[in-house]
Every structure is written in C-alpha cells, then in structure tokens.
C-alpha positions as CSV (number, residue, x, y, z in Angstrom):
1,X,-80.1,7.5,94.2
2,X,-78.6,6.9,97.7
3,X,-78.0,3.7,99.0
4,X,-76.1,2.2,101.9
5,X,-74.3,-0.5,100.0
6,X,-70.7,-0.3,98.5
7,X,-69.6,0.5,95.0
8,X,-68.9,-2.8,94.1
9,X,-72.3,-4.6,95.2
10,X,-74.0,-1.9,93.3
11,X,-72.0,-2.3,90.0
12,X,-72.0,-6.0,90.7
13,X,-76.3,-5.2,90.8
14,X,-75.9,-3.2,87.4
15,X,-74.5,-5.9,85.4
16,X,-76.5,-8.6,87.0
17,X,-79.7,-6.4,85.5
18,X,-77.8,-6.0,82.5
19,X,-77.3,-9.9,82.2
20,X,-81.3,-10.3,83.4
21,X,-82.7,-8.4,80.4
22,X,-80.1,-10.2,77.7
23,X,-77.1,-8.4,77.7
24,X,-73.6,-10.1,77.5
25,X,-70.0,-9.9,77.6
26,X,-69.6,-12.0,73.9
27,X,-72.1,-9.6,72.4
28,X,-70.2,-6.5,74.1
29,X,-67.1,-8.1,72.4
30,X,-68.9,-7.8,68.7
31,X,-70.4,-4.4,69.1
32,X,-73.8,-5.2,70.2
33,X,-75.1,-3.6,73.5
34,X,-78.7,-4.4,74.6
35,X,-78.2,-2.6,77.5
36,X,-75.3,-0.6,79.0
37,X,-75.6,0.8,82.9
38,X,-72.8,2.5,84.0
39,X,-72.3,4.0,87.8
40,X,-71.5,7.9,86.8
41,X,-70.8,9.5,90.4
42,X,-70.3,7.6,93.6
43,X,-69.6,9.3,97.0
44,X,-69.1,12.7,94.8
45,X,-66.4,11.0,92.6
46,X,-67.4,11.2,88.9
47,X,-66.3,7.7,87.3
48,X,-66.3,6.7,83.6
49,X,-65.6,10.6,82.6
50,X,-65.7,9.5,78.5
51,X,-69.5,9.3,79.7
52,X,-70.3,12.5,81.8
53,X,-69.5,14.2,77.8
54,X,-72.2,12.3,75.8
55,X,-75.0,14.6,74.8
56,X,-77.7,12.4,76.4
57,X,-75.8,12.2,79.4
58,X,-75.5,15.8,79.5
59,X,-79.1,16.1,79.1
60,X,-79.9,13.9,82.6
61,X,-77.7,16.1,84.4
62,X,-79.2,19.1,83.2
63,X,-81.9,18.2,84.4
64,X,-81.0,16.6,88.2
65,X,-81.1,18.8,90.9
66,X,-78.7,17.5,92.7
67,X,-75.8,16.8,90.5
C-alpha cells in the first residue's frame, strides 16, 4: 500500500491492530502468536529478510505486481 506516514507510525499501527484483535508480547514470549504483522518493504527497502523466504510469503509476492 502507499501511505504518507512514516515507518514508525505505521509499525506503531501494526502492533496496535495486533494488540486490538488479542495478541501480546507475554504470549509472543511462550510461543503463541494470534497474530503476527510485519512491514516487509518500506520506501523500496526489504526489512525482516528471514521473512521475504517463507513459502507463503513467497506466494504474495508472486502474485503482487508491483513488488
């Protein structure tokens, strides 16, 4: 997506969602994880590279035009 805000606001948004729909840190901690959203690519930087090798993440960007 584009948006006009700065990486931190928007992975400050993706953990606020996170936290809306029951995830948390203490469950993270034991190996539980609701819900995991992760910024991949911002301002054409890849970020969290262990990710951009997961099969299902492979699959998205197979399938995105504009990656």
């Amino acid at each position: 997506f584009r948006s006009n805000h700065g990486m931190p606001q928007i992975e400050r948004s993706l953990k606020y969602i996170e936290k809306m729909c029951g995830s948390t840190a203490a469950e993270h901690r034991r190996g539980i994880v609701k819900l995991d959203l992760d910024l991949l690519m911002f301002d054409g930087k890849k970020l969290h590279t262990k990710d951009w090798t997961r099969s299902y993440v492979r699959r998205l960007i197979k399938d995105d035009p504009y990656i």
